[in-house]
C-alpha positions in Angstrom: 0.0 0.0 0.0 1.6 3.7 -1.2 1.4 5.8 2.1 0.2 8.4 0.2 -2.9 6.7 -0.2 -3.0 4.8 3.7 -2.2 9.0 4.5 -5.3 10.5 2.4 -8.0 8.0 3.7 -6.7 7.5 7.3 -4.8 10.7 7.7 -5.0 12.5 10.9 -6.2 15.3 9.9 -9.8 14.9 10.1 -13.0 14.7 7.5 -12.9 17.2 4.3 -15.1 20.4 4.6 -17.2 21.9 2.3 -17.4 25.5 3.0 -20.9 27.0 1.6 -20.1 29.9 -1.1 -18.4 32.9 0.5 -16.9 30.8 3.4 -13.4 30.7 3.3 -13.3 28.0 6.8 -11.9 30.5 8.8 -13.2 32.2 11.7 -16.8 29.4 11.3 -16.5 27.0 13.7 -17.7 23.2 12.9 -21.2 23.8 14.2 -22.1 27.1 12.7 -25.2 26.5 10.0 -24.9 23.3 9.7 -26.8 22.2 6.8 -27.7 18.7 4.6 -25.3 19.1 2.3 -22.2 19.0 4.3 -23.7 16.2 6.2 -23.8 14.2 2.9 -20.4 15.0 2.3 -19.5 13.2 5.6 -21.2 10.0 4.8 -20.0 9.6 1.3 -16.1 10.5 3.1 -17.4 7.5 5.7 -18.7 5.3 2.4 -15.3 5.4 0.9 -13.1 4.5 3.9 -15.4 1.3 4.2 -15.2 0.8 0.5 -11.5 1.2 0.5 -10.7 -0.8 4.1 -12.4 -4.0 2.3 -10.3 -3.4 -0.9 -7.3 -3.7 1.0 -8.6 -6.3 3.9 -7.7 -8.5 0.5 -4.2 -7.5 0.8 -3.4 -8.3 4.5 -2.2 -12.4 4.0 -0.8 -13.0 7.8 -2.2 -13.7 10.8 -1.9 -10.7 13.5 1.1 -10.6 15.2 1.6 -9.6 18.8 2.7 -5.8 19.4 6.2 -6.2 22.2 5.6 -4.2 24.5 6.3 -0.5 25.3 9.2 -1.0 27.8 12.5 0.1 26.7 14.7 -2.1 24.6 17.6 -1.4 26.7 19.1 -3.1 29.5 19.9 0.0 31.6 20.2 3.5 30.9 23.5 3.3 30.3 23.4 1.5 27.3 20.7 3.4 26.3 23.1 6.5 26.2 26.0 4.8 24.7 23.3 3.8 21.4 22.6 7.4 21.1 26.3 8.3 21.3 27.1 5.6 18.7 23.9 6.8 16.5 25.7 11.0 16.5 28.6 9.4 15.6 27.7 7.5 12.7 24.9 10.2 11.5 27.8 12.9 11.8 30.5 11.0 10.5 27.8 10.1 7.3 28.7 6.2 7.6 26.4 3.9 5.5 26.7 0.2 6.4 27.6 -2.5 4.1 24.5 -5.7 3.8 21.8 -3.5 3.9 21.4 -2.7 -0.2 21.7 0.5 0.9 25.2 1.4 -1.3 24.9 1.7 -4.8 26.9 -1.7 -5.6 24.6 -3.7 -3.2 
């Protein structure tokens, strides 16, 4: 799945408004005349994400897996610190490691 398209139906930023003619969206707050047409405009946005969730429900082919859990991956917070040291140092130093196809004879 692009995540351009997973971005423009489950994006974060909410459902598209219609403004009526002369609105610009500004300074009108959600409930201000509400009216049947913008309401129409929400269920056809709500149509489409169910449309487009079972087109791709065909793509998933695994089983769920199980999500670790949110504790740190680190030991202690030592070693936390020295990953982040060792991180600087390879982001400043512009070092791209080798078995990752990430160079351009890999």
């Amino acid at each position: 799945i692009h995540p351009l398209t997973i971005e423009w139906y489950y994006g974060i930023h909410g459902h598209e408004r219609i403004c009526q003619d002369g609105q610009t969206g500004a300074g009108h707050p959600p409930d201000e005349n509400p009216d049947a047409d913008e309401e129409v405009v929400m269920d056809g946005h709500s149509g489409i994400l169910r449309g487009l969730e079972a087109d791709l429900q065909q793509q998933v082919c695994h089983e769920a897996v199980e999500v670790p859990s949110s504790g740190s991956p680190f030991a202690c917070v030592e070693d936390e610190a020295k990953f982040w040291s060792s991180l600087d140092h390879v982001i400043l130093e512009d070092i791209t490691p080798m078995g990752y196809g990430l160079l351009p004879d890999e």
